[in-house]
C-alpha positions as CSV (number, residue, x, y, z in Angstrom):
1,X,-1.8,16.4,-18.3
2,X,0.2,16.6,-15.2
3,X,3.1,14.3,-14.0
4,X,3.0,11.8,-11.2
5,X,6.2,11.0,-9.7
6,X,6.6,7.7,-9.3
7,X,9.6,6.0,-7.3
8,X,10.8,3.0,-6.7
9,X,12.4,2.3,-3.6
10,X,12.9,-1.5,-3.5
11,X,12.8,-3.0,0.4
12,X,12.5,-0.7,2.9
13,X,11.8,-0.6,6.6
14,X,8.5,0.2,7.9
15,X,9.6,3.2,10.4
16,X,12.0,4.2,7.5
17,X,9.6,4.8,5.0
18,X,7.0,6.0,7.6
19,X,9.7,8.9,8.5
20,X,10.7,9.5,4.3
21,X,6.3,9.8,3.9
22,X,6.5,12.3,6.1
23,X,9.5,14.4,5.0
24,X,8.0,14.1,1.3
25,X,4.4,14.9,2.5
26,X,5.9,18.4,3.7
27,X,7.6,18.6,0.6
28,X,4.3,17.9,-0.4
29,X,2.3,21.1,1.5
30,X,5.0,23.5,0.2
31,X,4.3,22.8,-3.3
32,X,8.0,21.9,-3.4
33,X,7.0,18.3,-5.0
34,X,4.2,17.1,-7.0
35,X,2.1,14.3,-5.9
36,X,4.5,11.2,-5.9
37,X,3.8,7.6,-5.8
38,X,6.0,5.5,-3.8
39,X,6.5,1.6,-4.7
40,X,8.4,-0.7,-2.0
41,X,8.6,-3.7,-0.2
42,X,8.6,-4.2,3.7
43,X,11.1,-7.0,5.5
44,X,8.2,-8.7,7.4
45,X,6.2,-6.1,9.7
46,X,2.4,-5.9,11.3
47,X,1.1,-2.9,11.6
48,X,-2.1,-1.9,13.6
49,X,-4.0,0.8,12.3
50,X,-5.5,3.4,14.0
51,X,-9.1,1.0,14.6
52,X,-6.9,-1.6,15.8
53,X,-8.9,-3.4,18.6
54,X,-7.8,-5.9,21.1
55,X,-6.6,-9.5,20.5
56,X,-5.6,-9.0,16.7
57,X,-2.2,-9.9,17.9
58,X,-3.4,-12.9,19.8
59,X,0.1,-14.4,20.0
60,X,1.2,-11.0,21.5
61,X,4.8,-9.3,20.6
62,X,7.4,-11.5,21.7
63,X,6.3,-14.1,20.0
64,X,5.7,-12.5,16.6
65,X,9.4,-11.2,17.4
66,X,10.6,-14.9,17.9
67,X,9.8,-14.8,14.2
68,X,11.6,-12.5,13.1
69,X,8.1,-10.4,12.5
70,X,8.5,-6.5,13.5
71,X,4.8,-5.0,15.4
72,X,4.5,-1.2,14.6
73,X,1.5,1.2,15.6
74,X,0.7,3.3,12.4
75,X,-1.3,6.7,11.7
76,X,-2.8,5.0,8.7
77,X,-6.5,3.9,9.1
78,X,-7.9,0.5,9.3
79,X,-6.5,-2.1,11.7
80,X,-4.0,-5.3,11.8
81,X,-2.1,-6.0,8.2
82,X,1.1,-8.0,7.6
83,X,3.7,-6.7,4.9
84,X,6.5,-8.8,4.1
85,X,8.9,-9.5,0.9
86,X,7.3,-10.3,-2.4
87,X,4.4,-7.8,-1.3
88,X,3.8,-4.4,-3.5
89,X,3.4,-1.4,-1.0
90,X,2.4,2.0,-2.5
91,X,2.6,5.0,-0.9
92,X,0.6,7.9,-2.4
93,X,2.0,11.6,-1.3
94,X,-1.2,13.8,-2.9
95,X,-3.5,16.7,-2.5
96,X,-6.7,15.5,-1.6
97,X,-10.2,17.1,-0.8
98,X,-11.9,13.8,-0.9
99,X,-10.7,10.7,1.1
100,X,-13.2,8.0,0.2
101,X,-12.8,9.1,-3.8
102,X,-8.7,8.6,-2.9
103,X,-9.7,5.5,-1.1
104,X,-12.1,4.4,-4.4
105,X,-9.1,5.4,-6.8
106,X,-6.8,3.2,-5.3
107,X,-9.1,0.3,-5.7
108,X,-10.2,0.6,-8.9
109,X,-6.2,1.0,-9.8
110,X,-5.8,-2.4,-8.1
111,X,-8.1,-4.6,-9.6
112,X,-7.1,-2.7,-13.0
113,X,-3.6,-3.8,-12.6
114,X,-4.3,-7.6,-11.3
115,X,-7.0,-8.1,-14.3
116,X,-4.3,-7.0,-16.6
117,X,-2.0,-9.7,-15.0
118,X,-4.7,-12.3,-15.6
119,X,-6.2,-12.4,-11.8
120,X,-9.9,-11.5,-11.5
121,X,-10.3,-8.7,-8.7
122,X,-13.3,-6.7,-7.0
123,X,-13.7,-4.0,-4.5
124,X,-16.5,-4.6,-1.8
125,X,-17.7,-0.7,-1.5
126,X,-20.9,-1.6,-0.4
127,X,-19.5,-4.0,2.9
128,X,-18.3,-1.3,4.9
129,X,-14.9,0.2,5.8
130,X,-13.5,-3.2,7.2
131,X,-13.7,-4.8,3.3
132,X,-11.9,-1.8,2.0
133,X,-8.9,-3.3,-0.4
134,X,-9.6,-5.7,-3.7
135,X,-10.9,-9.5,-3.6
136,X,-10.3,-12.3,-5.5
137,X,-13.8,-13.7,-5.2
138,X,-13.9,-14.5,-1.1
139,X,-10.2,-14.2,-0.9
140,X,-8.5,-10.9,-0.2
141,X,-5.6,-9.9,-2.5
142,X,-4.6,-6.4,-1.4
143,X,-5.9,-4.0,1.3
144,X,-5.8,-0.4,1.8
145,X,-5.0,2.4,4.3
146,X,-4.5,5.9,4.5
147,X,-4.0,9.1,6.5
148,X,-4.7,12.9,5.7
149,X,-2.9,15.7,6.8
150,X,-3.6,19.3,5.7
151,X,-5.4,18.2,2.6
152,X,-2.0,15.4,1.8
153,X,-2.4,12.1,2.0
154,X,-0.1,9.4,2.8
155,X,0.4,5.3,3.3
156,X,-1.9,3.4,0.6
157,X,-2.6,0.2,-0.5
158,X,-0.6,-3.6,-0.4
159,X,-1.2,-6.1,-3.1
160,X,-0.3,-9.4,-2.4
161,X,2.5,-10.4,-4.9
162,X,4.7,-13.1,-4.5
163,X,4.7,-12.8,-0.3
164,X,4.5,-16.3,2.0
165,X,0.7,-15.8,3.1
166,X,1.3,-17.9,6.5
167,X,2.0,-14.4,8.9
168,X,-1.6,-13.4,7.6
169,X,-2.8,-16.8,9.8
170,X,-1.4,-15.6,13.3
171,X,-3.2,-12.4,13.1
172,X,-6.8,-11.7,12.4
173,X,-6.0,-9.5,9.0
174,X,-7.9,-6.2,9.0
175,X,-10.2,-7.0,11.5
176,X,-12.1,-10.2,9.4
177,X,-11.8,-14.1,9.3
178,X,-10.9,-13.6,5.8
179,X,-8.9,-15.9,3.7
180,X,-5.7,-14.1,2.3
181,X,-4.5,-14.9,-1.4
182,X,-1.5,-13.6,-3.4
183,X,-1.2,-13.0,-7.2
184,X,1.0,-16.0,-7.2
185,X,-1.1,-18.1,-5.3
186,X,-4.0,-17.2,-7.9
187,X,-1.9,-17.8,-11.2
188,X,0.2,-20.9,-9.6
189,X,3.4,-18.7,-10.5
190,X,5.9,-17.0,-9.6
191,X,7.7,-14.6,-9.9
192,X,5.5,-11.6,-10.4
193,X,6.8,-8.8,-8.7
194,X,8.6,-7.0,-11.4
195,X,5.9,-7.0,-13.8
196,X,3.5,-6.3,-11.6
197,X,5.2,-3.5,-10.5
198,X,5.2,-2.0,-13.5
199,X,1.5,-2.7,-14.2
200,X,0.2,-1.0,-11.0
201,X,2.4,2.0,-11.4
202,X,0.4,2.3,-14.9
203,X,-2.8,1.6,-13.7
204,X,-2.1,4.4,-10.8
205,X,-1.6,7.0,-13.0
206,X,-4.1,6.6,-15.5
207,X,-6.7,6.3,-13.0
208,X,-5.8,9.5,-11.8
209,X,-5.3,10.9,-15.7
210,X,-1.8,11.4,-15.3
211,X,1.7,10.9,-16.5
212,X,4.1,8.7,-15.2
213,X,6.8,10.2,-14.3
214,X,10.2,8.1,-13.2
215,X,12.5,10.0,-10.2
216,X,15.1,9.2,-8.0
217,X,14.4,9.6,-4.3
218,X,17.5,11.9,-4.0
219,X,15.8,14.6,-6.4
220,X,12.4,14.3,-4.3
221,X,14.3,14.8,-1.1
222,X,16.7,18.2,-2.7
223,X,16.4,21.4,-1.9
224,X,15.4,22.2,-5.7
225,X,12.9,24.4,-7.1
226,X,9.5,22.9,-7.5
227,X,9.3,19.4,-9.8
228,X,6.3,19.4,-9.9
């Protein structure tokens, strides 16, 4: 059974860990790394995807600026998401031949994780691209978006945790009029984020049959020989 490198990186800004995704997905190509799992939090950000369409961002920069909300254009797919403290982000750096199987993964990991922590998920495979993510009956709890390069993936999924759900209202979320919900928002309690942590780092590497393997972002980033 193989090791998955799993790191965790507490908050980190979105071009930050858009520039360390890339620097570990070459890392990645070289066979100088394994596949690695990256868990974070964002300070508060949108990102538009690469099917981002007009008037998703209806108040328009400035004012998501005004407060205090960051707008960045992303190579990941899908559209308009918010990510903000109290959020889980996972980054997945892996070898893939098969993106929709890597997109499935990913879900099933999710609502594996949140039905451990006592919330009741689903993934909507059969609603097209635009209800990608897990949902807590009508209400979406985590959504998902990646990019492949040269066979590596990178970005990933954000599970709503312990986050303030109001940022979701002054976009339109992925592209739907869908209501947002958090694990804490489900269970009426807080806080979650440490736990869940934990739990979704499990549930990530046993869906892909692996090990979990703890690292430091220092040894990912050093000019080593292979951890893999």
């Amino acid at each position: 059974m193989d090791d998955l490198l799993v790191c965790h990186l507490g908050r980190v800004e979105y071009r930050e860990a858009t520039e360390l995704q890339e620097r570990l997905r070459e890392r990645r190509r070289r066979d100088a790394i394994g596949d690695v799992l990256l868990l974070l939090e964002h300070p508060p950000v949108y990102t538009r995807g690469r099917r981002t369409r007009e008037g998703e961002l209806p108040m328009g920069a400035a004012w998501y600026a005004a407060q205090g909300i960051d707008v960045v254009d992303t190579p990941r797919g899908g559209r308009v998401t918010y990510h903000g403290p109290g959020q889980l982000v996972g980054y997945a750096i892996m070898r893939t031949d098969d993106v929709v199987e890597h997109v499935r993964s990913m879900e099933r990991a999710i609502v594996t994780a949140l039905a451990e922590h006592g919330v009741a998920s689903h993934a909507r495979i059969d609603d097209g691209p635009d209800f990608t993510g897990a949902w807590a009956g009508e209400r979406k709890i985590a959504s998902i978006g990646v990019h492949v390069s040269h066979g590596v993936t990178a970005h990933g999924f954000a599970v709503n945790v312990d986050n303030d759900l109001q940022p979701f209202e002054w976009v339109v979320p992925c592209g739907l009029q869908a209501q947002m919900t958090s694990v804490c928002r489900e269970l009426r309690e807080a806080p979650n984020l440490p736990c869940f942590r934990k739990r979704m780092a499990y549930a990530f590497t046993q869906e892909h049959g692996r090990r979990q393997r703890l690292v430091a972002l220092e040894r990912l980033l050093a000019h080593a020989p292979s951890i893999a």
